[in-house]
C-alpha positions as CSV (number, residue, x, y, z in Angstrom):
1,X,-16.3,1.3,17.0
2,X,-14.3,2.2,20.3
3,X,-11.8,4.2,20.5
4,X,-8.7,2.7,21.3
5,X,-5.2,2.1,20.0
6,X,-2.9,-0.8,19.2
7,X,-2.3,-1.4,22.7
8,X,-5.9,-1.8,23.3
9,X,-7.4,-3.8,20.2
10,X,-10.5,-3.8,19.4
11,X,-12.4,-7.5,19.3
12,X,-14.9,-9.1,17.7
13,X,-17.1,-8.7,20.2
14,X,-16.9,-5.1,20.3
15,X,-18.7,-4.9,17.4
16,X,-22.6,-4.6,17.1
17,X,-24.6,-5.4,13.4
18,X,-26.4,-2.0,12.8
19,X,-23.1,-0.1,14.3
20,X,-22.6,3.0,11.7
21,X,-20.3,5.6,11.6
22,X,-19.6,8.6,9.1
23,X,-15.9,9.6,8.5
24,X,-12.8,10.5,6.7
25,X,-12.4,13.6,3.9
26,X,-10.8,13.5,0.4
27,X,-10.7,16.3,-1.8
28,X,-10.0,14.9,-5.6
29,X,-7.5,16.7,-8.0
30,X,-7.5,16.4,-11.2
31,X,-3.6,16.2,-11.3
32,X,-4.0,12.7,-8.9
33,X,-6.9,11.2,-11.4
34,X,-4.4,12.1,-14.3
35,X,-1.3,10.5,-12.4
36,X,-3.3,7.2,-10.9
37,X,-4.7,6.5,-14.2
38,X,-1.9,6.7,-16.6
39,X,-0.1,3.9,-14.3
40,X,-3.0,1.9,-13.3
41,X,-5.7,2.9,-15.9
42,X,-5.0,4.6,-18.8
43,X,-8.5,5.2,-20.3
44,X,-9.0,8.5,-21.9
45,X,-11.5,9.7,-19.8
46,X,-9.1,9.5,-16.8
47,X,-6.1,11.2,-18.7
48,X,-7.4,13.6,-20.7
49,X,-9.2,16.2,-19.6
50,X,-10.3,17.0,-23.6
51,X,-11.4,13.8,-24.5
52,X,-12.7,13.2,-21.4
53,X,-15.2,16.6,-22.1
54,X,-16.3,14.4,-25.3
55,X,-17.1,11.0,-23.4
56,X,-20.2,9.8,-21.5
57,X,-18.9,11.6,-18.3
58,X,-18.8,14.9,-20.2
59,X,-15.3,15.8,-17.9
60,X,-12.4,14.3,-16.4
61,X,-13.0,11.5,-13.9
62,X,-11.2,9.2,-11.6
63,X,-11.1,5.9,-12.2
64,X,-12.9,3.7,-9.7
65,X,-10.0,1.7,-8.9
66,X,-8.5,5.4,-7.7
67,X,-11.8,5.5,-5.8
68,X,-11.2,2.5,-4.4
69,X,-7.9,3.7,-3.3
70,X,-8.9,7.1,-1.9
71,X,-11.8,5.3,0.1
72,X,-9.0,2.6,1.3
73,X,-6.9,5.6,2.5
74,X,-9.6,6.8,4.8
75,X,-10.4,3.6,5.8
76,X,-7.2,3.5,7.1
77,X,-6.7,7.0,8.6
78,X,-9.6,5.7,10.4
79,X,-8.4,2.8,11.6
80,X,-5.2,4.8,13.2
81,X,-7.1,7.3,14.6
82,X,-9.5,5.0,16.8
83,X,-6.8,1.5,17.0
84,X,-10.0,-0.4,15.3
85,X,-7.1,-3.0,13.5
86,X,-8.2,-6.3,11.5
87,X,-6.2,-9.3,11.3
88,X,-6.6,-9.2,7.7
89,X,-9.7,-9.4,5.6
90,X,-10.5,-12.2,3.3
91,X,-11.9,-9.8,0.7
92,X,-14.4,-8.0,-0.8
93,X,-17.9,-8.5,-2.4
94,X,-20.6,-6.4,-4.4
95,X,-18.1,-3.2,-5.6
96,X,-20.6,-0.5,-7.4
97,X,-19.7,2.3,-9.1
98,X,-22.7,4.7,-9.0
99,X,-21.5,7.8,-9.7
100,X,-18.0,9.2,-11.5
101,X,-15.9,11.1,-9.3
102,X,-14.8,14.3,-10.7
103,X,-11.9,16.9,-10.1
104,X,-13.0,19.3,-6.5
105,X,-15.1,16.2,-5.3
106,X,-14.7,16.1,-1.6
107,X,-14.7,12.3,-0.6
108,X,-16.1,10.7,2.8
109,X,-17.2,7.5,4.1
110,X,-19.9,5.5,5.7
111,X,-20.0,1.9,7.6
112,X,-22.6,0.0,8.6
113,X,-21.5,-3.6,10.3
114,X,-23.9,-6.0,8.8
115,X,-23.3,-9.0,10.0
116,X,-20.8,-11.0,12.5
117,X,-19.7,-14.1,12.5
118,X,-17.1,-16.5,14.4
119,X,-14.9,-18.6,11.9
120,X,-15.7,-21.9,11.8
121,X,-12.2,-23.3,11.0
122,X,-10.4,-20.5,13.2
123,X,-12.2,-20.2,16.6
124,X,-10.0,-17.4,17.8
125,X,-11.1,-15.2,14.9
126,X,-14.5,-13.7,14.1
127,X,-15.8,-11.8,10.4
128,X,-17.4,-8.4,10.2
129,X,-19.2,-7.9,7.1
130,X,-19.4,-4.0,6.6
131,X,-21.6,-2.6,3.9
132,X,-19.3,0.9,3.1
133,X,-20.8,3.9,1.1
134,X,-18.3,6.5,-0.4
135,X,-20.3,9.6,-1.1
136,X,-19.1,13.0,-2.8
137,X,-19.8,16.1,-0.9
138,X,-23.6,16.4,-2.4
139,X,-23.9,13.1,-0.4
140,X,-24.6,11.1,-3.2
141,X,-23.2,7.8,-3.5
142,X,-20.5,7.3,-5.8
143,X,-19.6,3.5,-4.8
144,X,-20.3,0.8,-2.6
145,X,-18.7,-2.3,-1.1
146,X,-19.1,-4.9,0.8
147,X,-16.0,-5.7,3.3
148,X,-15.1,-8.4,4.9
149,X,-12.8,-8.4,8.1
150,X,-11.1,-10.9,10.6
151,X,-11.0,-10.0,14.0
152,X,-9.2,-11.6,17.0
153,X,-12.1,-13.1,20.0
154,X,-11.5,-12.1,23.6
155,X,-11.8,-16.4,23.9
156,X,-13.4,-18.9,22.1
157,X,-16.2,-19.9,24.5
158,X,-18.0,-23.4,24.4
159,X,-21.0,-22.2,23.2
160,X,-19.9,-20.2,20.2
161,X,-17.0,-22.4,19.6
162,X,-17.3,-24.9,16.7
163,X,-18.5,-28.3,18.1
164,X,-16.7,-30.1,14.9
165,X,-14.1,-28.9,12.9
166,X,-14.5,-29.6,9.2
167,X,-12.2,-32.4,7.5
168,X,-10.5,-30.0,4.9
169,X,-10.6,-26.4,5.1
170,X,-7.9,-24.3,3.2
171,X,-9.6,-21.4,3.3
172,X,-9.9,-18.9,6.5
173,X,-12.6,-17.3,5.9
174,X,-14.5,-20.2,6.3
């Protein structure tokens, strides 16, 4: 993505499918798995580091929703340091847990745009589909997402403009 900042957005056409980059850095403690999870996920494994030893992660783990979290966070610190803002994003698809995520793990991200598209019931906006990869410092995958992201057009032209618009749409992603 180019750099830039709020006064500069970033459009929709700025962004090319196949576009990667590789950021962001997140060291895990277990004092943060223990305090996420016993307000969003109290599972044993995730707040208590002895029976957490006994489990089928053999240790203390985070629980992915915290991974979730931590890989938003970076998302974001990304998004400040470059300007790339969304409008929004209509959600997310295919979340995978591959891999627990463990106390000293150091966190980072990878994007990949994968697709593009305008809206067809919002012509001003388009969707980037980014497939995201949050690896641990080994560089092994410990989850994966699919994003979803609306992002303002420089101007609807007549050839990518929708020629109809569809009798009932609720829903802006579509």
């Amino acid at each position: 993505m180019r750099e830039g900042t709020m006064r500069e957005p970033v459009f929709f056409e700025d962004f090319s499918v196949g576009q990667k980059e590789r950021f962001g850095r997140y060291e895990v403690t277990a004092d943060e798995i223990v305090e996420f999870a016993k307000k969003y996920d109290p599972q044993p494994y995730h707040v208590d580091p002895q029976a957490a030893k006994e489990s089928l992660f053999g240790g203390l783990c985070a629980s992915g929703w915290h991974t979730c979290a931590m890989t938003m966070r970076m998302m974001v610190d990304r998004m400040k340091e470059t300007g790339t803002y969304s409008y929004g994003s209509p959600g997310i698809d295919e979340v995978r847990w591959k891999r627990p995520v463990f106390p000293g793990d150091v966190l980072t991200v990878e994007m990949e745009v994968i697709d593009k598209r305008r809206s067809r019931s919002r012509p001003g906006l388009g969707i980037i589909s980014n497939r995201y990869h949050t690896l641990n410092q080994k560089g092994e995958v410990v989850m994966s997402f699919i994003g979803n992201a609306f992002f303002p057009c420089r101007s609807p032209s007549a050839d990518e403009a929708p020629q109809e618009k569809p009798a009932v749409s609720q829903d802006p992603a579509s």
